[in-house]
N, C-alpha and C positions, 0 to 999 in steps of 0.2 A: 569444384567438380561439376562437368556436366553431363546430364543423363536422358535419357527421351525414349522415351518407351515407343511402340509400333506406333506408326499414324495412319488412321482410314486414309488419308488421301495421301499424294506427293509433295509433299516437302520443294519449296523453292528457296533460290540462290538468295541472297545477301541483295537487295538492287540497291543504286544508289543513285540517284536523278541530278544532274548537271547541267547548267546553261551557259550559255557563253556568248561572246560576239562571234565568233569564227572558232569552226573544228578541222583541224587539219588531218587526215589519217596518211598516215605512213611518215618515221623519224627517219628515215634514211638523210642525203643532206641536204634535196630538195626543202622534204617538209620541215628538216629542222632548222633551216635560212628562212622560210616560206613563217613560221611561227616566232621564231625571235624577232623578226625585222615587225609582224603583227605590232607582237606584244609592243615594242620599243616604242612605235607608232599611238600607242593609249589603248587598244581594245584588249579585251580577255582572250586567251586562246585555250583551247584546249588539243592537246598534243598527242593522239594515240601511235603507240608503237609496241606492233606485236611480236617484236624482239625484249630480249631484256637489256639491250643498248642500243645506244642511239647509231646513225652512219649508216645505215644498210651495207650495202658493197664494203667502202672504207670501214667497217668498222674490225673490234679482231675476230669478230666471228669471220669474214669473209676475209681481209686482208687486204683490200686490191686497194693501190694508189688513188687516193682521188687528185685527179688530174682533167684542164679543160683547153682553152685555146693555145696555151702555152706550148703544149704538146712537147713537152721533156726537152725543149729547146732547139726542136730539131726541124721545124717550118721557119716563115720568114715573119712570122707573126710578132711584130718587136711588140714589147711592153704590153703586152695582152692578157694579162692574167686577171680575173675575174674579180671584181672590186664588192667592196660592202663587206657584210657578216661572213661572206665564205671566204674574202679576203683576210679581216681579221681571223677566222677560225686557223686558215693556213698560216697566219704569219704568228699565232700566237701557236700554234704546232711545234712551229721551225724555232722559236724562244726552248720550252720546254722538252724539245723532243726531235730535236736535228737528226738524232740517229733513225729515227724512223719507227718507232716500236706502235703499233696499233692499238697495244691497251692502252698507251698513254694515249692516246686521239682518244677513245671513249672517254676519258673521264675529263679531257679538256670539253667536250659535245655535252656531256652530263651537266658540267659544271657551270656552262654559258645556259643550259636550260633553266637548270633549276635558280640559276641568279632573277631570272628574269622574275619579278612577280605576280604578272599578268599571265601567267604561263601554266596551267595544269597539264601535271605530264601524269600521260598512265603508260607504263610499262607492261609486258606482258599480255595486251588487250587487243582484243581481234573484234573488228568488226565484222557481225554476220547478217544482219536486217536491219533496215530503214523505212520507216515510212514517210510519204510525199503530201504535201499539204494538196497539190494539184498536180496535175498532169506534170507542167516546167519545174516545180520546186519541191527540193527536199525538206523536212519537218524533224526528223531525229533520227538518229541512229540507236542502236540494240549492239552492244560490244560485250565479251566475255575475257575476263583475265584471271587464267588458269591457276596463277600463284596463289590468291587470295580469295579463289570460289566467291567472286561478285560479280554481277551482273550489274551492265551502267548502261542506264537510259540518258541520250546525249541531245538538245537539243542546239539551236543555233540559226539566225536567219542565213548567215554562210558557210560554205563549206568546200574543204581542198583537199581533191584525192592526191594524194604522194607515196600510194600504196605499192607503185609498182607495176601490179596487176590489174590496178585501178578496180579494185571490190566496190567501192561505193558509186562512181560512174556507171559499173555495170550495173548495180541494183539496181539504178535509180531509172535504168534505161534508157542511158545517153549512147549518141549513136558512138561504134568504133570499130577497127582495123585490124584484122590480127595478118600477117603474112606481106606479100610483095603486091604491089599494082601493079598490073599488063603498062605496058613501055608507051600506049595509046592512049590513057591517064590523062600522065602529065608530059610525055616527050622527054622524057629523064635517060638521058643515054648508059647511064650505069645500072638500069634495070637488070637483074640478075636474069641469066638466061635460065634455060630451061636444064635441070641438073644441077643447078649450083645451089638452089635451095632458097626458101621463103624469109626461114628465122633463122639469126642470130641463137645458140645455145646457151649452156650453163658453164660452168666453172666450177670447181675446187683444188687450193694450194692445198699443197704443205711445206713445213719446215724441219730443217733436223739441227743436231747440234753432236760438236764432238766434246764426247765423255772421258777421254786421256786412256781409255782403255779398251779393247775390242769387246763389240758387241752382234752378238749374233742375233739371226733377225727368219718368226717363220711367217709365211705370211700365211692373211686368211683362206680361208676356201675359195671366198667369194671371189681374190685377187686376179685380174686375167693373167692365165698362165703363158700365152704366145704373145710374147712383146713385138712379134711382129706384124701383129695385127697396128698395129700404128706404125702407118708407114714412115714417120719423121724419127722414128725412135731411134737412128743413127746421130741425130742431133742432141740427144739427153745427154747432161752430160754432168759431173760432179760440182758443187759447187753451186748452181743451180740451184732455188728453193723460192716458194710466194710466189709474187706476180712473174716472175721467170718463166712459171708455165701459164701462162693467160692462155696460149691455145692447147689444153687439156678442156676441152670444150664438147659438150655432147648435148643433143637436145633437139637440133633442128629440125631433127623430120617424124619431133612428136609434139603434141600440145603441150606447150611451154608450161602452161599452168596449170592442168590438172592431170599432166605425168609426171611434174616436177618430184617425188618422190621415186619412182622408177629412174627420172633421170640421176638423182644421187646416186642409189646404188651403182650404177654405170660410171659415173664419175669415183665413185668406191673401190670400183675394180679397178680401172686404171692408176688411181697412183699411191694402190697397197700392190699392184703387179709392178709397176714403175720402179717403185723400190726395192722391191723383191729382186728384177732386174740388176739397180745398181749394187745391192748388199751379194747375191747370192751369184750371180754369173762369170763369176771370176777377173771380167775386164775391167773393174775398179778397185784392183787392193788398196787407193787411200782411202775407200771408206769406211774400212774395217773399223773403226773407232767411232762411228758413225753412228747416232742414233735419231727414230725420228721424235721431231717432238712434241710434234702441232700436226694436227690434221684438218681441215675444214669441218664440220660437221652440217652445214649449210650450203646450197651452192651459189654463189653469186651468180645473178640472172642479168642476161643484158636485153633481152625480147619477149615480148610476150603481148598484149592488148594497148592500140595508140587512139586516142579519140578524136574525133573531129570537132575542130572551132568552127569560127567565123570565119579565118583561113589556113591554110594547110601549106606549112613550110616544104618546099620542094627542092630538087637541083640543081636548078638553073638558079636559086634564088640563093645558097649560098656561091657557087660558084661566080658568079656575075656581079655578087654583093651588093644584090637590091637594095634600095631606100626604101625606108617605111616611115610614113609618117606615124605609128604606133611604135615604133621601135623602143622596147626598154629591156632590152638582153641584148648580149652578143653571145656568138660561139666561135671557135674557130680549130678545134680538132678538126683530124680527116673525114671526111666522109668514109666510112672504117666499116666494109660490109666482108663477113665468112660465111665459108663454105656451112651449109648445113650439117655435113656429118661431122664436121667437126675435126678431134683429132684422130677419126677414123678416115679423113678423107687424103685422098691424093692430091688434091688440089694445095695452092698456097693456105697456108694456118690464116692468114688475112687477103684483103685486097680493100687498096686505101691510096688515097688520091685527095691534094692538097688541094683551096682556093690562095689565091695569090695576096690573101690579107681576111682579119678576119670578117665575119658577116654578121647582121643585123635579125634577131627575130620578132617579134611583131608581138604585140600585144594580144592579139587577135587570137593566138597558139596558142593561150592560156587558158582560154573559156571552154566550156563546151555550150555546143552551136546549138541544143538544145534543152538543157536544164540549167534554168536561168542566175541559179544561187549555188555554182559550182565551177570551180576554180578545177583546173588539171595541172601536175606538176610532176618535174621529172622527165621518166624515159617514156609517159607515153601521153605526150602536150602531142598539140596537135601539125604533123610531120609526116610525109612520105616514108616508106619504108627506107629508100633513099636517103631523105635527107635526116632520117633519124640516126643514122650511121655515123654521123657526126653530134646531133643534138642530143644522143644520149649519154653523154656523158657527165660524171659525175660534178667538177668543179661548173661548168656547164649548165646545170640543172640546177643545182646550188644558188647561180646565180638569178635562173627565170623563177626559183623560189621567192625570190627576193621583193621581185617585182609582184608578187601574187599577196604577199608581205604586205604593203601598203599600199595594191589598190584596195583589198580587202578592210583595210580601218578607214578609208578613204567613205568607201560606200559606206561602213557603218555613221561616221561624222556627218554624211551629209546626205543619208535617208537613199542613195541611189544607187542603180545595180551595177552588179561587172559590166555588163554588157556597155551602161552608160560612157564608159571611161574609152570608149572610142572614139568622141566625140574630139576634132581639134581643140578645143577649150578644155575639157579635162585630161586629155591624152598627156597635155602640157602639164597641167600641174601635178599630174600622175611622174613623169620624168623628173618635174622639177625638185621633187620629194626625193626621187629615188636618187637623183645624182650627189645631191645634201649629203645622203649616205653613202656614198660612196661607189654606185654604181657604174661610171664613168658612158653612158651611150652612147656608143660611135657617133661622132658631129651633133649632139646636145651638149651645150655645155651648160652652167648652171648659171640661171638666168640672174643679171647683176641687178637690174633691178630692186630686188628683193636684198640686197648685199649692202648693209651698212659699209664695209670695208671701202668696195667700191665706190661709195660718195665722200670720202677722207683723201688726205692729200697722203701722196705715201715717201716714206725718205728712209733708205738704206744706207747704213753704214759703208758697205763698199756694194760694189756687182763684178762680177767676174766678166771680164774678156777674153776671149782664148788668139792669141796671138801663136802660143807656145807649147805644145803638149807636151812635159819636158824629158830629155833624153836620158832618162836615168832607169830604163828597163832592161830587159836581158836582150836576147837578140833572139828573133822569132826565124826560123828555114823556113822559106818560102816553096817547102814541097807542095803545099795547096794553095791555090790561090787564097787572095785572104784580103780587106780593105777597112776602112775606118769608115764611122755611117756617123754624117755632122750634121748638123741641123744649117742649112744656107740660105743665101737671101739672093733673091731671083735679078736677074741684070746687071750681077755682077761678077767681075773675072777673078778667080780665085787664082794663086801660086802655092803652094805646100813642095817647102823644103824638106825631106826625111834623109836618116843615114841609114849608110848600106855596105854591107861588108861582100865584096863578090870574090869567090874560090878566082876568079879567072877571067881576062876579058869578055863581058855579057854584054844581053840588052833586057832591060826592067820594061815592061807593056806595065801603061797607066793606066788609067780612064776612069773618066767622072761621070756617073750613073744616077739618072734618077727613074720610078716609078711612075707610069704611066696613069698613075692615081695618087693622086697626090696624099692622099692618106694611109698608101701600102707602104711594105718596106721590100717591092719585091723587085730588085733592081734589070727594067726591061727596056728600059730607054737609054741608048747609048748618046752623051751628050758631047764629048769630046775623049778622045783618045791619043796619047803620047806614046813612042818609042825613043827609050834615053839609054844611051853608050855609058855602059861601064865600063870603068877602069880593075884592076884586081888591086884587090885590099879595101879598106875601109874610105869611106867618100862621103860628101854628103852631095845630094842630086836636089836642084829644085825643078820641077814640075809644074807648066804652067800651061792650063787650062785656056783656048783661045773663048770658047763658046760659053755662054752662060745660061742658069737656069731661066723661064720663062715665068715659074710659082717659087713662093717660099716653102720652101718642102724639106727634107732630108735626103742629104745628099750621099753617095758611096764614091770614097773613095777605093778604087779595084788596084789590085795588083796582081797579076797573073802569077800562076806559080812559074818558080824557075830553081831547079836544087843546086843552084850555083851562087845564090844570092842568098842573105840575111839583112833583115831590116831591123833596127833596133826600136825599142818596146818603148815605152815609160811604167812609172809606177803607179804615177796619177789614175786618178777615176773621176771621172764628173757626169752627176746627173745629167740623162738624155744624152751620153756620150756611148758609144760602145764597139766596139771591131767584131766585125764579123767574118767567118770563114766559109768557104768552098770544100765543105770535106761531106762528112756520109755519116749517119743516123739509121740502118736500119731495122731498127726497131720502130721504127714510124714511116718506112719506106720513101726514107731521102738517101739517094743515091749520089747528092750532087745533085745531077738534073733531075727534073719529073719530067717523066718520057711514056704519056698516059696510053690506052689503044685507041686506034683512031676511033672516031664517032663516039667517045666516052663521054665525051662534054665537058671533059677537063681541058688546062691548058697545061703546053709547055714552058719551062721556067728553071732559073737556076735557084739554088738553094744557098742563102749566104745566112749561117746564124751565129751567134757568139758561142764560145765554151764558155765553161762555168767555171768562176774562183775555182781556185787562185791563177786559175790560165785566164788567155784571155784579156791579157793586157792592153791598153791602147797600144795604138802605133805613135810613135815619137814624130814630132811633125813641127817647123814653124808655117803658122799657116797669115797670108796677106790676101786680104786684106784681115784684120780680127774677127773672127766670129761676137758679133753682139748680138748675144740670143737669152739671155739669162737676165732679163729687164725688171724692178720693180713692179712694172707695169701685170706682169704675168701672173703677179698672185691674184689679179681680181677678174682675169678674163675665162674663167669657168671652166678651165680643165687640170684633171688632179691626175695628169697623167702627161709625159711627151706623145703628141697628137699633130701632124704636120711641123707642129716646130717643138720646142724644149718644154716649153708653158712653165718653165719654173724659174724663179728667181735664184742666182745660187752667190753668194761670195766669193769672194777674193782668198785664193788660198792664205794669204798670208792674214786674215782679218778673223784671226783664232776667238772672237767674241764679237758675234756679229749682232746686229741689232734691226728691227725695220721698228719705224715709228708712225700710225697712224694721227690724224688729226683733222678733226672737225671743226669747221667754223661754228657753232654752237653744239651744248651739249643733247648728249646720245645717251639714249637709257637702253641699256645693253643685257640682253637676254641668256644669251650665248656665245660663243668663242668656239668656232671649230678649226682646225688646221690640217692641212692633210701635207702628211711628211712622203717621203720616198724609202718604200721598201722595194723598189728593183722590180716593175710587173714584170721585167722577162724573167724572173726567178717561179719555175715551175712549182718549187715548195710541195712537190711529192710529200704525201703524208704521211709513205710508209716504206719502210724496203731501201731504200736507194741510200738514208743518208745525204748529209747537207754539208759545207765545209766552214761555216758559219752558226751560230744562234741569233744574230745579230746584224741585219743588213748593213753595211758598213756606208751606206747613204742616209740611213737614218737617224735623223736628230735624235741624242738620248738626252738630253739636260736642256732644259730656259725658263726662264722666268717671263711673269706678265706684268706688269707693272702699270698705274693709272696716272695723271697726267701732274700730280703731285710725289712721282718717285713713290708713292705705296706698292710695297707688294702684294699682288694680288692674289700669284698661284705658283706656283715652284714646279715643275718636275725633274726628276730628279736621274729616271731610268726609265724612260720611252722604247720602246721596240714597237708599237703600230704605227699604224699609216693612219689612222685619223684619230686625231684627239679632240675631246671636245668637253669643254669647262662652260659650268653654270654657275657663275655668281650666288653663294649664299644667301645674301643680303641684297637689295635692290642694288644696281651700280649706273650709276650718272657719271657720265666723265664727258671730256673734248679730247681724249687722248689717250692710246692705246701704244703703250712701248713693250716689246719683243726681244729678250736678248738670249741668243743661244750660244751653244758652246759647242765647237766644233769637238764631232765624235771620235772621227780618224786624221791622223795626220796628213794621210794623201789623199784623203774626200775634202772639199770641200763643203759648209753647210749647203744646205738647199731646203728649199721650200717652195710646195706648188700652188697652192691657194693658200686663201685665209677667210672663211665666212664669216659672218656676225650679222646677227638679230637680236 
């Protein structure tokens, strides 16, 4: 029993004093990439999140997909999906939780935290005061968590706002941004005119479920009672539930952050009136069974407070896809700016405009430009209101987490500031860390030097050619245009034979297309074009290309639609192979074309992307000369990704126990063993909502063994699903030779493998 009689004075909280290498505030999945890649790197981290789950946005309080350049498959952004920890988190999502359920993402987010043991997570815990050792640098933070009435005194020589609202930036008195910069800035032609609004608003889902019996439904007081105050409310419609309404959005033309409770209730009214609506107005008798079952209780925020770095990501810079030599992020979402009122407004629910591949941000966005032991991370690194429209998002933020991750142990290791790590000389080795893990940065690739692999002689069991992509798919209607995207080699004349079933005497329009950037997949340069006489009934037509490429780049083959033709599929799949379509995504506003307004500062461009398993099949092709693209050679040339060519090694369909053999002219004292397998970056790996038609990327090596140059075995796995694996020898290991043997996962995949690091 405890008892305590009156006290002359006040009574204080429980405190509890903490230090660390680096304190990261906010777990959304900025800070929660931004502290596991930390901790992983050697320093302590400590983790505050004044949720009681980790994810912010993504998590189930909020619901909303975390999603980044992949953009739900509906840009030209091939293989872009964000690498590292938020790679793994999404690919180990899609293993456990393909249907999409958001509780299940919290406790995969929970359970990556708390593995780590360099990691102190406080849940529950808000940070309200800090004090600064000087003017530039912060000294400790002052947090309170509500659950367990403690008070935590935090200190730390670094420290990474991933709040959000950025609380600890503004304490600390770092300069920043709230709303739109005048068009005289920066020359950004998508500045929002006058009327359309500053800020980006709030959000909240819900979800329902049917109960097998009617349900009657009253709503609250609070509910808006005139559904026609939302003028899109002709678009609501049954079935519909979570990110389906992303624009039930309200907020913009008030202080994002200190009306965000007013803004609730407003988002409160809308969608207990919403459903009021669909239960009680009589034009949905299927919902009668209908109950709801989830309501947001939080609102997912997408605007609010952006800080200034060193530089200040703008328009033209993703649009144009500047080079940085700081560059350790991409992004490549739309530039995705709404109307301020929201779902009060007449205006479009969005307005959003593609770059022709994804872009590069800079190091520099990460700092702030005035407090020198402070990292920014998330939606408000440092970006144009413009170009934040695009870098806020979540898979996105996730991944410039990443990079904040290990410069932050970087500086601990080696006594020097953030700031320092712009320097050429460490920028480098700042990259060269992050791509180890998996970061992939547009045109760095991971320097081989440092790569025991790459000083071994390498010898494969077999390598695949593609002579054949074979005809054994269904037959695809060529109602939308649609073509094959091959990895080709420059100066020379390609032929590709395909069959074709034609209702009626036709003609099939060809043409071989490459990107006017040799790193996009945005097919703008027309290289050679055929018109070929069909006959009616089934044929096979070869197609022969007079002009050649000028780069080794990735090629498209086009087919124009025609609804009189059928071209037959295969069943095959091969890494860095894929067909893409001419069809329409609006929910990302891909129409086919992008047809931007003039002086927007966007360009025009067609849309070619792939569908998703189980559609989506190659096109069936003999193609002359072979494509040899899938070289031993590619595992040690530094990209764990298809990047201008395939970059992966892949076997011979038929070499169902494929092996590569490393070997040293003397021995190697071998540290680690990293491999990076192929989970499909164009798979968007939505976290939540959507649904996935796989657990299991079907490029993915699940079985191999390691073996050392006496046939010992070394390491077994046995059921792989990530993209990077990485083995630590026990025991010291000396060898001259590194054997490799995998087991092909699918019948019609071939194995593949894109690097192989070792130290």
């Amino acid at each position: 029993m405890i008892q305590q009689n009156l006290s002359p004075v006040k009574r204080v909280n429980k405190i509890v004093t903490l230090d660390s290498d680096l304190i990261v505030i906010g777990g959304g999945m900025a800070g929660t990439c931004a502290a596991i890649t930390a901790a992983r790197s050697g320093i302590h981290v400590i983790l505050i999140q004044d949720r009681p789950v980790l994810g912010g946005n993504a998590s189930s309080e909020v619901r909303l997909w975390a999603l980044g350049a992949t953009s739900h498959m509906g840009n030209n952004n091939r293989w872009s999906r964000e690498g590292g920890v938020i790679d793994e988190i999404l690919v180990e999502n899609l293993y456990r939780n393909k249907e999409g359920n958001a509780i299940i993402l919290d406790t995969i987010l929970l359970e990556k935290v708390i593995l780590e043991p360099n990691i102190t997570l406080l849940l529950n815990t808000m940070v309200y005061e800090l004090e600064k050792k000087d003017e530039t640098n912060i000294s400790s933070l002052k947090a309170f968590c509500s659950q367990n009435s403690t008070e935590y005194a935090l200190s730390a020589p670094l420290f990474c706002d991933a709040s959000g609202d950025g609380i600890v930036g503004f304490k600390a008195g770092a300069s920043f941004r709230m709303g739109a910069e005048g068009k005289s800035e920066f020359g950004e032609g998508f500045t929002p005119v006058e009327g359309y609004g500053e800020l980006l608003g709030h959000t909240i889902y819900f979800y329902t479920k049917d109960t097998g019996h009617p349900v009657k439904y009253i709503a609250p007081s609070y509910a808006l009672k005139d559904i026609t105050k939302i003028p899109r409310f002709g678009s609501i419609k049954t079935g519909d539930t979570g990110c389906n309404f992303w624009w039930f959005e309200y907020g913009g033309r008030r202080d994002t952050i200190h009306d965000t409770e007013e803004i609730k209730w407003e988002l409160w009214s809308v969608v207990y009136g919403v459903w009021n609506y669909l239960k009680n107005s009589g034009k949905f008798p299927e919902n009668e069974n209908l109950s709801l079952e989830w309501v947001g209780t939080i609102p997912g925020k997408r605007e609010s407070r952006r800080f200034e770095g060193p530089y200040m990501l703008k328009q033209q810079d993703i649009v144009e896809q500047v080079h940085f030599d700081d560059a350790v992020s991409f992004g490549g979402w739309a530039i995705d700016l709404h109307p301020a009122d929201g779902v009060f407004s007449k205006l479009s629910p969005c307005n959003q405009y593609h770059s022709k591949g994804i872009y590069e941000i800079p190091y520099r966005c990460f700092l702030s430009k005035d407090i020198e032991n402070l990292f920014i991370a998330g939606r408000i690194i440092s970006a144009s209101h413009v170009a934040f429209g695009s870098t806020r998002v979540m898979a996105t933020s996730g991944h410039g987490g990443q990079a904040i991750g290990i410069a932050a142990a970087l500086c601990c290791q080696s006594g020097l500031k953030p700031v320092d790590f712009t320097t050429p000389k460490n920028i480098k080795l700042l990259q060269q860390k992050l791509n180890i893990a998996g970061q992939s940065i547009p045109g760095v690739p991971i320097e081989k030097s440092e790569n025991l692999a790459a000083k071994a002689q390498i010898d494969a069991s077999s390598t695949l050619s593609i002579s054949q992509i074979p005809f054994d798919g269904s037959w695809y209607d060529l109602n939308f245009s649609a073509g094959q995207l091959l990895p080709l080699a420059k100066e020379t004349q390609y032929s590709f034979e395909i069959m074709v079933d034609a209702a009626r005497a036709t003609t099939l329009v060809a043409e071989l297309q490459v990107s006017s950037k040799i790193q996009n997949y945005t097919p703008d340069c027309l290289v050679d074009k055929q018109t070929i006489n069909l006959e009616t009934g089934v044929q096979q037509v070869k197609i022969t290309f007079s002009n050649t490429l000028k780069e080794n780049q990735y090629g498209f083959i086009l087919f124009r639609s025609n609804p009189e033709v059928k071209i037959r599929c295969s069943e095959k799949r091969i890494t860095g192979v894929v067909s893409v379509f001419n069809k329409t995504n609006p929910a990302v506003n891909n129409f086919g074309t992008q047809m931007p307004p003039e002086n927007s500062g966007f360009d025009t461009f067609e849309f070619w992307c792939p569908e998703r398993r189980p559609k989506g099949q190659n096109f069936a092709m003999n193609i002359f000369p072979s494509l040899i693209c899938f070289s031993k050679e590619n595992l040690v040339n530094g990209y764990t990704r298809p990047y201008i060519g395939s970059n992966a090694w892949v076997a011979d369909f038929n070499d169902t126990h494929s092996s590569i053999t490393l070997t040293w002219d003397k021995t190697q004292k071998i540290h680690s063993v990293t491999l990076f397998f192929d989970t499909d970056f164009d798979h968007p790996m939505e976290s939540s909502q959507m649904g996935h038609p796989e657990d299991i990327i079907p490029f993915c090596v699940r079985s191999y063994k390691i073996k050392d140059d006496n046939e010992n075995l070394l390491y077994e796995e046995k059921d792989n699903h990530q993209t990077i694996n990485n083995w630590k020898p026990g025991n010291e290991l000396n060898t001259k030779k590194l054997h490799f043997e995998f087991d092909q996962s699918v019948t019609n995949v071939p194995t593949s493998l894109f690097e192989i690091y070792i130290d």
